[in-house]
KOLFILUM-599529 format. One record per atom (N, C-alpha, C): residue in one letter; x, z, y. Coordinates in steps of 0.1 Angstrom, whole numbers, padded with zeros to 4 digits, always signed. Layout:
<recs>
aXZY
...
</recs>
This chain:
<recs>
x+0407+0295+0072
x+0395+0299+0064
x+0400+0305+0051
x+0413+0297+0048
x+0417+0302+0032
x+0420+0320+0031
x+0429+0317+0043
x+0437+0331+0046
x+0421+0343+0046
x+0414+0342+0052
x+0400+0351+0054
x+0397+0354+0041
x+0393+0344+0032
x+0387+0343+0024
x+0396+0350+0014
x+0412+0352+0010
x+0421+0358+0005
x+0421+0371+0006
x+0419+0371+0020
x+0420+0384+0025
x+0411+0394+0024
x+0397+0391+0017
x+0384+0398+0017
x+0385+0396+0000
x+0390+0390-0004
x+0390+0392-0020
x+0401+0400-0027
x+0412+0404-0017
x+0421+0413-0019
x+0415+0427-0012
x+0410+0430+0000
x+0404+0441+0003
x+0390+0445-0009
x+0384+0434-0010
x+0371+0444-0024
x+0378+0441-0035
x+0385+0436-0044
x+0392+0442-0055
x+0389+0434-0067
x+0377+0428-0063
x+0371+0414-0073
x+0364+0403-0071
x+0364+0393-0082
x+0359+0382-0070
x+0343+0386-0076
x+0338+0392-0077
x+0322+0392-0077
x+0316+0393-0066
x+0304+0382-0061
x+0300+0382-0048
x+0309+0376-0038
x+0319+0365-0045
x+0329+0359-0034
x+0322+0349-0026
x+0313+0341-0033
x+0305+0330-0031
x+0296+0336-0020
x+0292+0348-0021
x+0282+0353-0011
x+0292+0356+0002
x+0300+0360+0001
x+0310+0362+0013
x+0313+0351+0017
x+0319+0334+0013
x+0326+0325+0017
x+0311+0316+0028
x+0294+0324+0017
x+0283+0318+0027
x+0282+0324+0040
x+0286+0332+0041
x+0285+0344+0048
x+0296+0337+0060
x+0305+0335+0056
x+0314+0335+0066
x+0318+0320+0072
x+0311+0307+0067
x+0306+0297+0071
x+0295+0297+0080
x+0282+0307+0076
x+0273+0310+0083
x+0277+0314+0097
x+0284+0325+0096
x+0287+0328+0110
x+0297+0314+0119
x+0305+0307+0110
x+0314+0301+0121
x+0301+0288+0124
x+0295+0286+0119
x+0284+0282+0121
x+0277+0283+0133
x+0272+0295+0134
x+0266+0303+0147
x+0268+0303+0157
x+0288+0305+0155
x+0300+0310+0167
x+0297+0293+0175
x+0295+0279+0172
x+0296+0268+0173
x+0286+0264+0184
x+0274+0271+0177
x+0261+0267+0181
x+0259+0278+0189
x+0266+0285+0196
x+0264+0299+0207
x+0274+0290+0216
x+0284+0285+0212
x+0297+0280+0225
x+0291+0269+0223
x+0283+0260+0220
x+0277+0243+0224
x+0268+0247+0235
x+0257+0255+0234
x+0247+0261+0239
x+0250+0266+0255
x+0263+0273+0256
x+0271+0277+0267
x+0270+0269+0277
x+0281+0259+0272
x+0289+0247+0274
x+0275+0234+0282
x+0268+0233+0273
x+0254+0225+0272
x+0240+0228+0280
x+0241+0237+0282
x+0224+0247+0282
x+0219+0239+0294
x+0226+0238+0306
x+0221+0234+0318
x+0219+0217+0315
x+0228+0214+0311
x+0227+0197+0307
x+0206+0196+0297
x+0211+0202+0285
x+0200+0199+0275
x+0188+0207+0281
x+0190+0221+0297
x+0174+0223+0301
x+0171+0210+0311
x+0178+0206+0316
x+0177+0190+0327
x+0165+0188+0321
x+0174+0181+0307
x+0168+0167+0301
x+0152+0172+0298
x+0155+0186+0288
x+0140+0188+0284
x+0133+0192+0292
x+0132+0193+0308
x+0123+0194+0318
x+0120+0181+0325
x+0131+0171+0325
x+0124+0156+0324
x+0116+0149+0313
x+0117+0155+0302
x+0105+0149+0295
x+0097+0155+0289
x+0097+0168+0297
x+0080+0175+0296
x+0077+0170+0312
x+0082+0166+0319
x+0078+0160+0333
x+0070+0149+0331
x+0077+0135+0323
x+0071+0124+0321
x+0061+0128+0310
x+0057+0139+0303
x+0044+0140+0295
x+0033+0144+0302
</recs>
C-alpha cells in the first residue's frame, strides 16, 4: 500500500490531494473484498436469505 501510495505522489509531483488519493484507494481495496466475499459467498448468503423470507 506504501509502495502505491509513493508511487502516485511521485507520478503527480505534489502532495496536494494525497489524502484524497490514499481514500480513494482504500475505497477501492475495499470494494475488491466485498466483490471476491460475494463471489465466494453469494450461493451460501442466497440459501440463508431465502430460508428466512420462507419462515416469514
Amino acid at each position: 500500500m506504501a509502495l502505491v501510495s509513493s508511487f502516485l505522489a511521485r507520478l503527480f509531483g505534489s502532495e496536494e490531494g494525497q489524502g484524497l488519493a490514499e481514500y480513494a484507494l482504500i475505497l477501492a481495496l475495499i470494494a475488491i473484498v466485498a466483490i471476491l466475499a460475494l463471489i465466494f459467498l453469494g450461493t451460501q448468503i442466497s440459501s440463508i436469505l431465502s430460508t428466512v423470507g420462507e419462515s416469514v
